[in-house]
BAROTOR-147388 format. One record per residue (C-alpha): z, y, x; residue in one letter; residue number from 1. Coordinates in pm, 1 decimal, decimal comma, padded with zeros to 6 digits, always signed. Each point is the difference from the previous one (the first is absolute). Layout:
BEGIN
SITE        c3        c2        c1  resn  resi
SITE         Z         Y         X     A   NUM
...
This chain:
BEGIN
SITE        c3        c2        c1  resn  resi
SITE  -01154,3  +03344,0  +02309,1     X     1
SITE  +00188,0  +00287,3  -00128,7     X     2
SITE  +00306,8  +00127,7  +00121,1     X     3
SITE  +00261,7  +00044,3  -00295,4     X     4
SITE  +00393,3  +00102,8  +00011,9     X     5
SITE  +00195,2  -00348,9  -00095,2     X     6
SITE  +00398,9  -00052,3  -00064,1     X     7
SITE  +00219,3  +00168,6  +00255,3     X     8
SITE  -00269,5  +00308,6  +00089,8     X     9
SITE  -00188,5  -00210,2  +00228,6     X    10
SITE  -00404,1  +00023,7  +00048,6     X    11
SITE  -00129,2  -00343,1  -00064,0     X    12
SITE  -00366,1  -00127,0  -00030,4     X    13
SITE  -00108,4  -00159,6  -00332,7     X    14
SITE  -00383,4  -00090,2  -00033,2     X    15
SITE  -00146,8  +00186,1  -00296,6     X    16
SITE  -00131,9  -00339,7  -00142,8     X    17
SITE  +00373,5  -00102,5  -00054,6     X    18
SITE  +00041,5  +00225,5  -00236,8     X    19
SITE  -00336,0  -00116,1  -00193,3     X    20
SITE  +00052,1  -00362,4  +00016,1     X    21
SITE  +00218,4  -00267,6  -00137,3     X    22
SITE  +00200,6  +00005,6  +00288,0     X    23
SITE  +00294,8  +00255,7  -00015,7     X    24
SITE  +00224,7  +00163,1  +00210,7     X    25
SITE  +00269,9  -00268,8  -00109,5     X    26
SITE  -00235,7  -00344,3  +00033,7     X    27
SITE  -00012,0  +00149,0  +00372,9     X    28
SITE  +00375,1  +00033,8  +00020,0     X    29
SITE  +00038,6  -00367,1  -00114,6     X    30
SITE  -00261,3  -00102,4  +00202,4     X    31
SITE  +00168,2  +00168,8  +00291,9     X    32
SITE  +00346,1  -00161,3  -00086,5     X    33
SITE  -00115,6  -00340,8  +00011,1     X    34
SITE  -00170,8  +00054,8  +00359,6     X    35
SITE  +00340,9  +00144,5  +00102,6     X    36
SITE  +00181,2  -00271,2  -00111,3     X    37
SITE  -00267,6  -00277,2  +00181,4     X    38
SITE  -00025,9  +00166,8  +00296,5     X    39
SITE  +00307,1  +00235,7  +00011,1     X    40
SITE  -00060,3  +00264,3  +00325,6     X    41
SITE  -00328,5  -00119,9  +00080,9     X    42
SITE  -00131,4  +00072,1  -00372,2     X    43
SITE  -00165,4  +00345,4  +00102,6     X    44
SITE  -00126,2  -00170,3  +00320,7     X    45
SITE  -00186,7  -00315,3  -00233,4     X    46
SITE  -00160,5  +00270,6  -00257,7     X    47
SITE  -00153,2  +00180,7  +00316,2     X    48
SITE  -00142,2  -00324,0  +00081,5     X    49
SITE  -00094,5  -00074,6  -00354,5     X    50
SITE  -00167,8  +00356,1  -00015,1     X    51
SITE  -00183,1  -00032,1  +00343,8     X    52
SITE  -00146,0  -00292,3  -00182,6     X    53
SITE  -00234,2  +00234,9  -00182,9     X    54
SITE  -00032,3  +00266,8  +00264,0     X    55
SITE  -00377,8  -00036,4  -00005,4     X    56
SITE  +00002,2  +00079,0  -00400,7     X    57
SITE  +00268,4  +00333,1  +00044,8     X    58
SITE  -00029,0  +00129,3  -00284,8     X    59
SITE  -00014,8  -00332,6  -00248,2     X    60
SITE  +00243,3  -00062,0  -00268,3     X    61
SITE  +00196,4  -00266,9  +00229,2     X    62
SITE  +00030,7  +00203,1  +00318,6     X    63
SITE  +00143,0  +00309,8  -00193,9     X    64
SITE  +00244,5  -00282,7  -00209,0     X    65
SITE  +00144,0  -00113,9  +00328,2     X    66
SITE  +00018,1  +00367,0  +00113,8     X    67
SITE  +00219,4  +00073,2  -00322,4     X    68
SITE  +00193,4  -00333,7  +00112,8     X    69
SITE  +00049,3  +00055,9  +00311,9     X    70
SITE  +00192,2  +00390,4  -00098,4     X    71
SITE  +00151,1  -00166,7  -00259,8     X    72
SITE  +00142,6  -00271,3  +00196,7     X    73
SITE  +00142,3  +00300,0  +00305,7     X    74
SITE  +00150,5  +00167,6  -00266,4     X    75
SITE  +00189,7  -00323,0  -00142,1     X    76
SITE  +00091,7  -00048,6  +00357,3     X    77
SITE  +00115,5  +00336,8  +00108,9     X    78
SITE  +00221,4  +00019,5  -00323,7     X    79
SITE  +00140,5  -00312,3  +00065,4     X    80
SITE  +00068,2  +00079,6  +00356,8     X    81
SITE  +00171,7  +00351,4  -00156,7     X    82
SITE  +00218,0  -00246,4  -00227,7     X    83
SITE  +00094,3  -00202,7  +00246,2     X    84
SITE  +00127,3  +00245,7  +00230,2     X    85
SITE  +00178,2  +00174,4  -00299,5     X    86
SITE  +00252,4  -00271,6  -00004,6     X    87
């Protein structure tokens, strides 16, 4: 994984296959969305357990996907969390 700036200045860890593949930076967005939406708070907590899955292949395609959906889906939450207390 490789460490890049994203939106808002912060650090965030993108596998280098991500950019190579079909899937981009906005399939993982949806992607994270839709486990937000089925699983609300616990999303984050169910793409750890999706991940750990594959925890004897670390570096394979599918453990670093869930890794990029599991960041994805903290950042959904902590922005709506930010929103929410915004008013």
């Amino acid at each position: 994984m490789k460490s890049i700036i994203g939106q808002g200045g912060r650090a965030e860890l993108r596998p280098d296959w991500l950019r190579q593949n079909d899937m981009n930076d906005r399939e993982v967005q949806e992607l994270a969305a839709i486990l937000v939406e089925e699983h609300g708070g616990r999303a984050v907590e169910v793409a750890e357990r999706r991940q750990a899955e594959y925890a004897d292949r670390p570096g394979s395609e599918v453990s670093l996907l869930w890794a990029a959906i599991r960041a994805a889906a903290a950042q959904l939450l902590r922005r709506r969390k930010r929103m929410k207390r915004a008013g």
